[in-house]
C-alpha positions in Angstrom: 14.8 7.8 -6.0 18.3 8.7 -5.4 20.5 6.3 -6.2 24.0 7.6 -7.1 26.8 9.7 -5.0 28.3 13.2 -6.0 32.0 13.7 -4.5 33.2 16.7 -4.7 37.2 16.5 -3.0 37.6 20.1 -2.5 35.4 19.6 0.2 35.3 15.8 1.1 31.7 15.9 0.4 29.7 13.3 -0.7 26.1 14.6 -1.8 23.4 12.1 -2.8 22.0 12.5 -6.5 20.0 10.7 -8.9 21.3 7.7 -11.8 23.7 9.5 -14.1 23.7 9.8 -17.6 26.3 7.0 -18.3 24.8 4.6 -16.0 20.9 5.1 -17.3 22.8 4.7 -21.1 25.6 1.3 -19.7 21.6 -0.1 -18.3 20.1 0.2 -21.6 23.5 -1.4 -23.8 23.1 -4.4 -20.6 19.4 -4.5 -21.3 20.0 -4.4 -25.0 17.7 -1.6 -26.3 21.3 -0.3 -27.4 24.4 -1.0 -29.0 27.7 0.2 -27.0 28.7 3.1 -29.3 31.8 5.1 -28.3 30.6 8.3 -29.4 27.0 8.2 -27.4 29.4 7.0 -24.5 31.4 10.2 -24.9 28.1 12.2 -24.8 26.8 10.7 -21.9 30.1 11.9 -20.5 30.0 15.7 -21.3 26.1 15.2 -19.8 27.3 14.2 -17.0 29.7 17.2 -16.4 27.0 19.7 -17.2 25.0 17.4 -14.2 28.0 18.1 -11.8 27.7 22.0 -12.4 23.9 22.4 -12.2 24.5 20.9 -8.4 26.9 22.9 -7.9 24.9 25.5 -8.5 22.0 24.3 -6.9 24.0 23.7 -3.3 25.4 27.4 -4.1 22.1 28.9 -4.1 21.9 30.5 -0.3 18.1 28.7 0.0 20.4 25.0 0.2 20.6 23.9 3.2 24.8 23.7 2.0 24.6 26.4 0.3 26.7 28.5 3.1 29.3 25.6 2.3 29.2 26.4 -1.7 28.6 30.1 -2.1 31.8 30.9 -0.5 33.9 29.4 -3.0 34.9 31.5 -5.7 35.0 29.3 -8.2 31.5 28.5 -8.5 31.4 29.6 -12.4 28.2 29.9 -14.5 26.9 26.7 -16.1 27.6 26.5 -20.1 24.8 24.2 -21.8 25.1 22.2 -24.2 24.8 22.2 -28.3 24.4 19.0 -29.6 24.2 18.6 -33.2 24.8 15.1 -35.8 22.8 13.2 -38.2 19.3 11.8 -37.5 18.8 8.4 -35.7 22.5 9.2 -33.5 21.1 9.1 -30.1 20.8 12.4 -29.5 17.1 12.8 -28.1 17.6 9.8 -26.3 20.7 10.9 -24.1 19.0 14.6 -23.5 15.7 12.0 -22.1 18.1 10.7 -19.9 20.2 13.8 -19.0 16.8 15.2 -18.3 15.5 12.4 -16.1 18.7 12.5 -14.0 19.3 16.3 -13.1 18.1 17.3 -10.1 16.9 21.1 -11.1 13.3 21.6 -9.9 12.4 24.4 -12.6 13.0 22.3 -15.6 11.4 22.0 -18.8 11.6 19.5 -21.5 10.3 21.1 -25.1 10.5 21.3 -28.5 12.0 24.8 -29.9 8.6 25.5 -32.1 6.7 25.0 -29.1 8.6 26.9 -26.8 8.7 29.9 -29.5 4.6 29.8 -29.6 5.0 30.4 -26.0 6.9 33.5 -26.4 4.5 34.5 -29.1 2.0 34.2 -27.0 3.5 35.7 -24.4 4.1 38.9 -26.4 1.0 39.4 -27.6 -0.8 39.3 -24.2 1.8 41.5 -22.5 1.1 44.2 -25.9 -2.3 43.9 -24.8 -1.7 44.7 -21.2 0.9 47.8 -22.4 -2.8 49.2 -24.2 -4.4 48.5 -21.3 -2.2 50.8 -19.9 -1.3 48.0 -17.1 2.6 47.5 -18.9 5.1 50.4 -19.5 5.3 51.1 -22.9 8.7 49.9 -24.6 9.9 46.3 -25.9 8.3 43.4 -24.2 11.1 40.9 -24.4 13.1 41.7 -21.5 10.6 41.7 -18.7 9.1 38.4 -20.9 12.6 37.1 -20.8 12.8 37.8 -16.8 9.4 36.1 -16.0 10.5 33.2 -18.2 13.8 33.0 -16.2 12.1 32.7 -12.6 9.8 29.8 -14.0 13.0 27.8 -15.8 16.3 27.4 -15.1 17.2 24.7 -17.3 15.6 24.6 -20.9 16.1 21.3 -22.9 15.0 21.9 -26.5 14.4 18.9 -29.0 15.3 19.4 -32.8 16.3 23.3 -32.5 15.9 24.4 -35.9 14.6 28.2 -36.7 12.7 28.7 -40.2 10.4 31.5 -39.2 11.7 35.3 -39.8 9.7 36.3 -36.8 11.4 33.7 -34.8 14.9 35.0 -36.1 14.2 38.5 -35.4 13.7 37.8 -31.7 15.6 35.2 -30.4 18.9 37.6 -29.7 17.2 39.6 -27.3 15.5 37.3 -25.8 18.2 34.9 -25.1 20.9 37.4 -24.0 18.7 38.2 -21.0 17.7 34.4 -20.3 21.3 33.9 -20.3 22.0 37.1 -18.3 19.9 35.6 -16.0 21.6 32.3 -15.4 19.1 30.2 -17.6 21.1 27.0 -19.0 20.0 25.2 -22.4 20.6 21.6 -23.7 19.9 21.8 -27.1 19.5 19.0 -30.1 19.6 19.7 -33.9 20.5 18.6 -37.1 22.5 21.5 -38.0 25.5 23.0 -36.7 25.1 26.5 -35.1 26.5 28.2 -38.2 23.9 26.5 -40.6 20.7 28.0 -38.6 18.6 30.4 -40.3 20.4 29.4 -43.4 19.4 31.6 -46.7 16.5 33.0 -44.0 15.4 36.5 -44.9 17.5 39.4 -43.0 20.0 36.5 -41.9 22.9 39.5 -41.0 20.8 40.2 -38.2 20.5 36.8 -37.4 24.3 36.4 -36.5 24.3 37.5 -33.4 22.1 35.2 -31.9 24.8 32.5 -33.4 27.6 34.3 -31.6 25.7 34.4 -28.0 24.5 30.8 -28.6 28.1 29.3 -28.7 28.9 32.0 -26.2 26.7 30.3 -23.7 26.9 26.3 -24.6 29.6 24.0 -25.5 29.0 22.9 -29.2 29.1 18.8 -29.4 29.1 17.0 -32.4 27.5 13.4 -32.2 29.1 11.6 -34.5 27.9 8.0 -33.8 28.5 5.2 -36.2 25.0 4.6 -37.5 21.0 5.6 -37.9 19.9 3.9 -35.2 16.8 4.5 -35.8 16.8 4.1 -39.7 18.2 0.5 -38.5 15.5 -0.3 -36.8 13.0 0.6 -39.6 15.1 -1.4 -41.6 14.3 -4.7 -39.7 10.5 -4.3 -40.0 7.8 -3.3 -42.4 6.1 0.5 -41.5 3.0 -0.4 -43.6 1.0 -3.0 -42.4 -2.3 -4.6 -43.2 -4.7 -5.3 -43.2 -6.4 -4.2 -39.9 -6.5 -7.2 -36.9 -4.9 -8.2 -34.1 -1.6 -9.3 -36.3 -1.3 -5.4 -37.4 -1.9 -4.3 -34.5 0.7 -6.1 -32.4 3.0 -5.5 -35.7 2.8 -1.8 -34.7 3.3 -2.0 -30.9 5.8 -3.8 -31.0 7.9 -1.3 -33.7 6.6 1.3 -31.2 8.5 -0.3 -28.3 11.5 -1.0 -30.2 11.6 2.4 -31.0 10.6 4.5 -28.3 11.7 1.9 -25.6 7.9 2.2 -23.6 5.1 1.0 -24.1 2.6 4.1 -23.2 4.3 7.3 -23.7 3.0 10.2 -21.9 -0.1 12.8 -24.2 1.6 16.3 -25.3 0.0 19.1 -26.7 1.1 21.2 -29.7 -0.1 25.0 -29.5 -1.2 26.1 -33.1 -3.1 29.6 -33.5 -4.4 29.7 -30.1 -5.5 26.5 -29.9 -3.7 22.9 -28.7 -3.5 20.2 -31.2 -4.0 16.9 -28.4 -1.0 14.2 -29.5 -2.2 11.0 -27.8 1.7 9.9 -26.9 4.9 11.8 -27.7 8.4 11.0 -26.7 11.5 11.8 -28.0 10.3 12.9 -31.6 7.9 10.0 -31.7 3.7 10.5 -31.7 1.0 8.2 -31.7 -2.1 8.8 -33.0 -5.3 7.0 -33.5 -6.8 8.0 -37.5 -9.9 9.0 -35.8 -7.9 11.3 -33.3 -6.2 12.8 -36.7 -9.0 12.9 -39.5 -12.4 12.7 -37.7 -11.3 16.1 -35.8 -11.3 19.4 -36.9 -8.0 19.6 -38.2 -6.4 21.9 -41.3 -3.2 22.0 -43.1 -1.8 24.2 -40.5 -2.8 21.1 -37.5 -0.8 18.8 -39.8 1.7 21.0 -40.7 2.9 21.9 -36.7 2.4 17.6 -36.1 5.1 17.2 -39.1 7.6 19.5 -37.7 7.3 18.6 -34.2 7.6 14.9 -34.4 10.4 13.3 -37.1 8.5 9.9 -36.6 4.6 9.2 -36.3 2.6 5.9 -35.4 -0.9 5.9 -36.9 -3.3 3.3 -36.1 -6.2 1.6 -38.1 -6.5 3.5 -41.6 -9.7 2.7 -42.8 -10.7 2.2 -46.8 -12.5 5.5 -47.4 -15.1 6.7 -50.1 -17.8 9.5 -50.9 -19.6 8.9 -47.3 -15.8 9.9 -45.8 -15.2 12.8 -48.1 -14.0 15.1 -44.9 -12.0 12.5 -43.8 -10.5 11.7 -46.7 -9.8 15.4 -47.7 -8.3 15.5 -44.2 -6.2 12.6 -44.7 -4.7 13.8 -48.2 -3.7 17.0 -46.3 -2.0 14.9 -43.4 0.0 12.7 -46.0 1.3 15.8 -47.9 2.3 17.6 -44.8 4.2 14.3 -43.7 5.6 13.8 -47.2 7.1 17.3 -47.4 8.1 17.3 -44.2 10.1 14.2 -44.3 8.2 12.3 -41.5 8.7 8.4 -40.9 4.9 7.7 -41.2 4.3 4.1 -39.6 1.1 3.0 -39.9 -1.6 -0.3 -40.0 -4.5 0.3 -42.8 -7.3 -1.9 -43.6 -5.5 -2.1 -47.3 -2.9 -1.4 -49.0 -2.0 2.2 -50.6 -3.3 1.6 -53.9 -6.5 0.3 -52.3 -7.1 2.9 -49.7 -10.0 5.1 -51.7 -12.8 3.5 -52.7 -14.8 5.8 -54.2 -14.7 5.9 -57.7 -13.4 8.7 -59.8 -13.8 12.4 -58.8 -11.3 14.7 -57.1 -10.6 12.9 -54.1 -9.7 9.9 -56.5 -7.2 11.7 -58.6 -5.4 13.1 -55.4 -5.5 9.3 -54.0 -3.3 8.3 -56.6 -0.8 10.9 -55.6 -0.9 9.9 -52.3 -0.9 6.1 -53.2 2.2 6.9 -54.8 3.7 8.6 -51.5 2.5 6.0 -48.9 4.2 3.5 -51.4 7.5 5.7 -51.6 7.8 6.7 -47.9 8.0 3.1 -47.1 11.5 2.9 -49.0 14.8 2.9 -47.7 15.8 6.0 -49.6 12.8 8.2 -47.9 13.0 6.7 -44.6 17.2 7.8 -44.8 16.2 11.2 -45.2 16.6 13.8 -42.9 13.2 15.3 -41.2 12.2 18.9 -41.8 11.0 20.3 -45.3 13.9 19.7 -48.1 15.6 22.9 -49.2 14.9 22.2 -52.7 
């Protein structure tokens, strides 16, 4: 519904448009699923701005029914994204949620950056296969991927932009200086600064460039907000809890709304191989999961592995006690800890017993490796892991 008025006084136009990012942020301080924090404030701001020129450019575009008005001024300038980078638990996802909700760009997409750089993988390979086909010229696929990417998006919000993969490095360059050629604006989140991407990565020199063209074509914002938000909220509440009933159960709903501030997220899907990994809810770096959906599926390292680096927090409800009968399961489950462990995921979690209790199956191998995972359950319930930043430790 649109709620909110645009003025732009060159023109003594008033144009309707949806909430803005301050106001959706100033409801949820009055509502108190926030603290006032000047620095998320400030954000919401720049957000904002960025919302101004997207309509600008949208009422520009000749198919607006103003767009006669708009296209004759001259100073209808290209729209410079946004780079938003600060410590974990700032607010960051949160604001680009709301930035996203509120701007009025029909070809849109919300996604996180290993997701979105499956895509393109995928994309590759199926246009290599058309070029032996004989159905493509011959010659790199990237720009004419690019350009059919640019007339399905026009704004591209990525969630926790971070590039580890060499193949990922070695492309990104290219393909970005022609979405950008081609008008294509990104809002980006990250831990890192631009400067730290890719840091240490193999061939990194030929990396650079892609760090030039990226602060080129957005406006890099640091988020400096006074707290973990998120880490306070963990704080206030156990992440382990059992045993399974009604009392766990509500325990971990209840963390989830604090959280995620809804009740039901919407299901996501992770593309892994060629194949989708289902994630029951997702939102803003959180994923809920039932155990069944996680360790009675087919699922590898490489499942678990994609889930760790695409979510920094995940819900899992009603661990059982497992044994010899559950020796998949269990296998599976040692692999999803691990994953989470080294990945520095918040695991929250109910269980029908405590960590040291979990395996029930007397000695053998899965025995031995349940008292390493004991161990880790125990330690990623402390206030040093749940501090630390997501994504695999450098060390």
């Amino acid at each position: 519904m649109l709620t909110g008025i645009c003025f732009y006084p060159e023109f003594n136009l008033k144009v309707p448009m949806q909430l803005t990012v301050l106001e959706r942020l100033k409801n949820r301080i009055q509502s108190r699923d926030f603290e006032e924090d000047s620095a998320q404030i400030a954000l919401a701001c720049e957000l904002d701005e960025v919302l101004v020129q997207l309509d600008r450019r949208r009422l520009a575009n000749k198919g607006s029914s103003l767009g006669w008005l708009f296209s004759r001024k001259s100073d209808v300038t290209p729209v410079k994204g946004l780079y938003i980078w600060g410590d974990v638990g700032r607010g960051k996802t949160v604001l680009m949620d709301m930035f996203f909700e509120s701007v009025t760009v029909r070809r849109k997409k919300r996604v996180h950056f290993h997701e979105f750089m499956d895509d393109v993988h995928l994309r590759i390979h199926a246009y290599r296969q058309e070029q032996n086909r004989g159905r493509e010229k011959k010659g790199d696929p990237i720009v004419p991927i690019a350009e059919q990417m640019a007339r399905e998006i026009r704004l591209l919000c990525f969630d926790e932009f971070s590039v580890t993969d060499i193949a990922d490095a070695m492309l990104l360059g290219r393909l970005f200086t022609r979405l950008f050629e081609e008008g294509v604006v990104v809002i980006a989140t990250s831990n890192v600064i631009p400067d730290e991407l890719y840091r240490d990565g193999l061939n990194r020199q030929l990396f650079l460039p892609f760090i030039s063209l990226l602060q080129q074509y957005t406006k890099v914002y640091q988020l400096d907000a006074r707290t973990d938000f998120r880490l306070e909220k963990l704080e206030q509440a156990p992440v382990y809890h059992f045993p399974l009933g009604k009392s766990s159960d509500d325990a971990l709903q209840e963390l989830w709304v604090r959280l995620t501030g809804t009740r039901h997220a919407q299901s996501a899907v992770i593309p892994n191989k060629g194949r989708e990994i289902p994630v029951p809810q997702a939102t803003g770096g959180f994923a809920r999961f039932g155990y069944a959906e996680l360790c009675e599926q087919p699922l590898g390292v490489s499942d678990f592995l994609r889930i760790a680096q695409a979510y920094h927090t995940v819900f899992v409800d009603r661990i059982p006690i497992l044994n010899r009968e559950k020796r998949n399961e269990a296998k599976r489950f040692i692999n999803l800890i691990d994953a989470f462990y080294d990945n520095n995921v918040k695991l929250i979690c109910s269980a029908d017993a405590d960590p040291a209790k979990l395996y029930d199956g007397g000695s053998g191998t899965e025995a031995f490796e349940f008292q390493r995972i004991s161990s880790r359950l125990i330690e990623m319930q402390s206030e040093d892991y749940l501090g630390q930043r997501h994504g695999r430790s450098s060390t």
